[in-house]
C-alpha positions in Angstrom: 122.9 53.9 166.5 123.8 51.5 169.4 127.3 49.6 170.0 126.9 46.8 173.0 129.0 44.1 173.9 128.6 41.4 176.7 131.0 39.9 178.8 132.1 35.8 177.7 132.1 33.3 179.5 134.7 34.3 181.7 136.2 30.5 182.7 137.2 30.3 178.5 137.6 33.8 177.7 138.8 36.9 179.6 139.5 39.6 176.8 136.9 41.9 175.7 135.5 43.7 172.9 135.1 47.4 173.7 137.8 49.0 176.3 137.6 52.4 178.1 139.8 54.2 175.3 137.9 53.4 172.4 135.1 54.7 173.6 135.4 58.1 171.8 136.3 57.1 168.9 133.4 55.5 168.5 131.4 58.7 169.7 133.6 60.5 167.4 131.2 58.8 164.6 127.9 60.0 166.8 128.1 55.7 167.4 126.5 55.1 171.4 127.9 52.5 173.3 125.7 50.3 175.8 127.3 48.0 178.2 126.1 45.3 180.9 126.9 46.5 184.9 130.3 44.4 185.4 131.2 44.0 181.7 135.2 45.3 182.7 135.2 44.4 186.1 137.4 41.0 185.8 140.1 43.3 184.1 139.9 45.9 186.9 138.1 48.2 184.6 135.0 50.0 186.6 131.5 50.9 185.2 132.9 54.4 186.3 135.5 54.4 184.1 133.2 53.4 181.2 130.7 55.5 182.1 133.5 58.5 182.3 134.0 58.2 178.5 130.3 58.5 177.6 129.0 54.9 178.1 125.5 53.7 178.9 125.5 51.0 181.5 122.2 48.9 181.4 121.1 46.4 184.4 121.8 43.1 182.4 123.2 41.5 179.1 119.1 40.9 178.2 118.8 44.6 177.7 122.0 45.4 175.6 121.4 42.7 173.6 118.0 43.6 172.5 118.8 47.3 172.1 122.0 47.4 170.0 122.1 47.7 166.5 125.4 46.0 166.5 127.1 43.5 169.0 130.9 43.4 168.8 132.0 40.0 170.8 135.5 38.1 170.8 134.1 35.0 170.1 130.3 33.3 168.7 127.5 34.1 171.3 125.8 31.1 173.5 122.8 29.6 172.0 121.4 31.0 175.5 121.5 34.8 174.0 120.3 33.9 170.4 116.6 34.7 171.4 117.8 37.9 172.5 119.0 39.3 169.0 116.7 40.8 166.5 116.2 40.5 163.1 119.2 42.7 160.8 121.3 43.2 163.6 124.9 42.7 163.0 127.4 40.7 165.2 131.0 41.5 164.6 133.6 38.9 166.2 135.8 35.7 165.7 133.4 33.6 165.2 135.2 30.6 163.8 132.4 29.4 161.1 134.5 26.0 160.2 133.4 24.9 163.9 130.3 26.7 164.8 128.5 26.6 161.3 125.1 25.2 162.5 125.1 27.7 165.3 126.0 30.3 162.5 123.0 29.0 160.1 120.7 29.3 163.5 121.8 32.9 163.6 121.4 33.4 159.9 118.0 31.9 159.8 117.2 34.6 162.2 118.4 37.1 159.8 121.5 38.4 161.8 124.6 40.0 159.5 127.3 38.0 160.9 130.7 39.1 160.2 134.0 36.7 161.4 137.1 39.0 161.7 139.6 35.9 161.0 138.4 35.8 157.5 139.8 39.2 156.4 141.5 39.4 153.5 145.6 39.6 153.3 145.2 43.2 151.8 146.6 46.6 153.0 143.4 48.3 153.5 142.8 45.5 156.2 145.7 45.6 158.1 144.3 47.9 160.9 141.8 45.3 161.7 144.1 42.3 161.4 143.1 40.8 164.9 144.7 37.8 163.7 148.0 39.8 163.7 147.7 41.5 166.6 146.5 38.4 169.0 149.1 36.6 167.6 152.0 38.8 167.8 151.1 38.3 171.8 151.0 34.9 172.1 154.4 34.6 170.3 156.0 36.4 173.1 154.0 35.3 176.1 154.4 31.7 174.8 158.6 32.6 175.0 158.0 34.1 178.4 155.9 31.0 179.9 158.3 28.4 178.3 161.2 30.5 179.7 159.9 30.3 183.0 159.7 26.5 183.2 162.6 26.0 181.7 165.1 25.4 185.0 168.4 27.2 183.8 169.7 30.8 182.5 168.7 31.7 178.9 172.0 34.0 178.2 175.4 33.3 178.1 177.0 34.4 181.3 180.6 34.3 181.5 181.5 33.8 185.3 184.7 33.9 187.3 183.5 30.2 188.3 183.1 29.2 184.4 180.5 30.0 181.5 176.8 28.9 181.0 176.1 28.4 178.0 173.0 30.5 175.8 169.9 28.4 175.9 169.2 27.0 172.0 165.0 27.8 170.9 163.8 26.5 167.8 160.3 28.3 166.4 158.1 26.1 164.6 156.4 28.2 162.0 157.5 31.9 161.2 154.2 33.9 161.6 153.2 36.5 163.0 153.3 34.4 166.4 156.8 32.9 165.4 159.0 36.0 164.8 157.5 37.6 168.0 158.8 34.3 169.7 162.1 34.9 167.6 162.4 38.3 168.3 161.4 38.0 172.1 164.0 35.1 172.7 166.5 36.8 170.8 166.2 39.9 173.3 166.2 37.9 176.1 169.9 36.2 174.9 168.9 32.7 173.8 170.3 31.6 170.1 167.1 30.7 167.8 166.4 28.7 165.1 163.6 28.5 162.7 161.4 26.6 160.5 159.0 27.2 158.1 157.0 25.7 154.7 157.1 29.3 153.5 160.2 30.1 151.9 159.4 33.9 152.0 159.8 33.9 155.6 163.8 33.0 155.3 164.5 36.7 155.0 162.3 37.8 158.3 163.8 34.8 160.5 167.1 36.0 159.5 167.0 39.8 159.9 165.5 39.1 163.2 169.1 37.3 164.1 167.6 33.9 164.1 168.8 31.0 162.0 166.6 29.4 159.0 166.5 25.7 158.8 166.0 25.0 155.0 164.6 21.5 154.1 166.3 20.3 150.9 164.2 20.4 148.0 161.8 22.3 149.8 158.7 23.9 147.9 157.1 26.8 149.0 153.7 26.5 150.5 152.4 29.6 150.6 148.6 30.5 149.5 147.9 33.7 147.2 146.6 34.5 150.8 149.9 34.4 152.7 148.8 31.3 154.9 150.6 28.1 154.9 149.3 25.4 153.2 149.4 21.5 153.8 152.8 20.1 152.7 153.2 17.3 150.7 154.5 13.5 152.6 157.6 14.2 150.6 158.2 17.3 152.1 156.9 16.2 155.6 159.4 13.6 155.8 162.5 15.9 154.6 161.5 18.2 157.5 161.0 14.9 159.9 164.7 13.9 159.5 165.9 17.4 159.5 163.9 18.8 163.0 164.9 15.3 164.7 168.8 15.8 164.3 168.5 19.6 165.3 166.4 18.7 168.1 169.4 17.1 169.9 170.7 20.1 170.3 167.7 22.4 171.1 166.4 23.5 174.7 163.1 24.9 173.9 160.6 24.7 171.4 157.4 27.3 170.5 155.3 25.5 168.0 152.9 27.9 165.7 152.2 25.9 162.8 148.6 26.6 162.4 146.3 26.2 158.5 143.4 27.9 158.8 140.5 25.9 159.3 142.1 22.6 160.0 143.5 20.3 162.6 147.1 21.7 163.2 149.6 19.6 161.6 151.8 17.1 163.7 155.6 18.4 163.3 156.9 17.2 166.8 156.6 13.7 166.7 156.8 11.5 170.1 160.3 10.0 168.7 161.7 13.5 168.1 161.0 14.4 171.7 162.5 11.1 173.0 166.0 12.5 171.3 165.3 16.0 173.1 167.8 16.6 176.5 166.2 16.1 179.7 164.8 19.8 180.9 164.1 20.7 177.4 160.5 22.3 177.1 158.1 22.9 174.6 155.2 25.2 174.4 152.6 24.3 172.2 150.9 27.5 170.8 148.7 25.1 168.2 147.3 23.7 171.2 143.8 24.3 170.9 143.4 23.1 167.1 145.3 19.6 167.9 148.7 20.5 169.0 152.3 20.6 166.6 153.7 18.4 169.0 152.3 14.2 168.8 151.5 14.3 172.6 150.1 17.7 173.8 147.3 17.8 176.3 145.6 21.0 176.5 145.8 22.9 179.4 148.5 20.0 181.3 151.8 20.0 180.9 153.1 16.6 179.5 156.4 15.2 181.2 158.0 12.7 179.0 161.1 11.9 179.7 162.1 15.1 181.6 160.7 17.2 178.7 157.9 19.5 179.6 155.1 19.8 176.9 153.0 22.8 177.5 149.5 23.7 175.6 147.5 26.5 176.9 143.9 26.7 174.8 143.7 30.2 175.4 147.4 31.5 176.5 145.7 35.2 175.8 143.9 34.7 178.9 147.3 35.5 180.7 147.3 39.1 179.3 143.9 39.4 178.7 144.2 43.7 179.1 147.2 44.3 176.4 144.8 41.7 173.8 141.6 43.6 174.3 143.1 46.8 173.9 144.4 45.3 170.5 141.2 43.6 169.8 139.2 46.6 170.4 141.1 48.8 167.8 140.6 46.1 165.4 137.2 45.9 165.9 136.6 49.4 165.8 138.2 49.7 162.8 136.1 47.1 161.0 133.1 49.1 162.1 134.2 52.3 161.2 134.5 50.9 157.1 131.4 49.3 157.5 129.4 52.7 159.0 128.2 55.1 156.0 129.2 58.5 158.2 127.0 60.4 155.5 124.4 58.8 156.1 124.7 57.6 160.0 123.7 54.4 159.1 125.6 51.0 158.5 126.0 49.9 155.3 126.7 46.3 154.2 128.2 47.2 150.5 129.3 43.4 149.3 131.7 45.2 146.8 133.9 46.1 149.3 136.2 43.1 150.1 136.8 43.3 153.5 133.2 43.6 153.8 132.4 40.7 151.2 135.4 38.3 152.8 133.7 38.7 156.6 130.0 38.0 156.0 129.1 34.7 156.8 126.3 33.4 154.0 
């Protein structure tokens, strides 16, 4: 059986699917992996050091796409390649159906298994190929780093023989996976943090992270039997309003995360609470992509309004695209290796198996 992957288009997306040290793992399952000349070479990864682990390296992304028996991508093909695939092949990858559903019926028509990895379920089984998780535990921190970097004074609090600067103040906007990285990064790096979220459950992790939870009075918890936010109620988004526009007086930097799952993101930073915000202040808009957090993010431009810096990247993995592919990979291989029947050698879609079952797209 045949593995291949092709490279994306490189000007959106610069992490790949399959990386040199995965390699025998799959081989480990008698599992052959194909790969287009070039496919690593944007991440300083050679053919060599592909072909080194076992690989087969094929003239063009025309041939591994018609010889594999499954095509691991990060994200939904280019109509361009559809013709390409054959009927029953699988394609593994974020594939994002809310967006891309009548590409997704196209492929479906054509009789191509189609699994999206964002739609695994919250259970333990899955967590080793939560790429969800692991993605977003590095955008927490690079987003910290980036915002870090633009903002124009120290983040610790230096006592001097010429007087003390004080510790920058960063509030995190949603306490996911993506938010405590950010808490735990700034924290490390000697800012003081705050934190917000419409799960209540996540008090406990701001807190034993060192960071401070900002509790909205009366607040319910929206949590889904999932673990994903859930849209909050006008009642609620109003207590939260007031409560983030008086702390945001105070605060230097912000890392938005606030993200519901196949929706727009929802607006938390409204153009009035950044017109209270200190001159130098910055945020970084990690919900960029899906609408922003914050009223006026542009993505990929940073917004100056009134000497605050608004930042949206709408891919900020693309900055440390070799640390996300090496996470992506294992995910990916891991979702493989549960759906491959080792007994067998053959892959077997079994819909009573959840993760399996939660994945397809019908």
């Amino acid at each position: 059986m045949k593995i291949g992957s092709i490279k994306e288009k490189l000007e959106l997306e610069q992490r790949i699917a399959v990386t040199p040290e995965i390699i025998k793992k799959y081989k480990s399952l008698d599992l052959n992996i194909i790969l287009p000349k070039g496919y690593g070479e944007h991440l300083g990864i050679s053919d060599k050091e592909f072909i080194n682990e076992g690989t087969e390296i094929l003239d063009n992304d025309e041939k591994v796409l018609s010889e594999a028996d499954v095509v691991l991508q990060m994200n939904l093909l280019g109509e361009e390649s559809f013709e390409k695939l054959k009927n029953e092949q699988i394609l593994i990858g974020v594939l994002n159906p809310y967006s891309n559903k009548e590409k997704l019926n196209k492929l479906l028509e054509k009789k191509i298994n189609c699994f999206s990895l964002e739609l695994l379920p919250r259970i333990t089984r899955a967590q080793s190929m939560d790429i969800l998780s692991s993605q977003a535990n590095l955008a927490g921190y690079k987003a910290v780093v980036d915002s870090f970097a633009y903002y124009q004074k120290a983040i610790p609090m230096m006592m001097t023989a010429a007087g003390t600067i004080p510790a920058a103040k960063v509030l995190v906007v949603g306490a996911g996976v993506a938010g405590l990285q950010a808490i735990a990064t700034a924290k490390r790096m000697g800012a003081i943090v705050f934190a917000t979220d419409v799960r209540m459950a996540s008090k406990e992790q701001v807190e034993s992270l060192g960071g401070k939870f900002l509790t909205v009075e009366g607040a319910e918890n929206l949590e889904t039997e999932g673990g994903y936010a859930k849209e909050a109620s006008d009642e609620f988004k109003q207590k939260q309003e007031n409560l983030l526009k008086e702390t945001l007086k105070k605060i230097d930097i912000v890392i938005c995360t606030a993200l519901i799952p196949g929706k727009k993101a929802p607006i938390i930073i409204k153009k009035d609470m950044i017109e209270v915000m200190q001159s130098g202040s910055v945020i970084y808009d990690l919900a960029a992509s899906q609408g922003g957090n914050s009223e006026i993010t542009k993505v990929n431009e940073i917004v100056d309004h009134n000497g605050v810096k608004i930042m949206g990247d709408s891919n900020i993995l693309n900055k440390l695209p070799n640390s996300a592919s090496n996470l992506y990979a294992k995910n990916v291989f891991n979702f493989v290796s549960n759906l491959y029947d080792k007994e067998n050698k053959k892959f077997n879609i079994n819909l009573e198996d959840e993760i399996i079952e939660k994945t397809q797209i019908k």
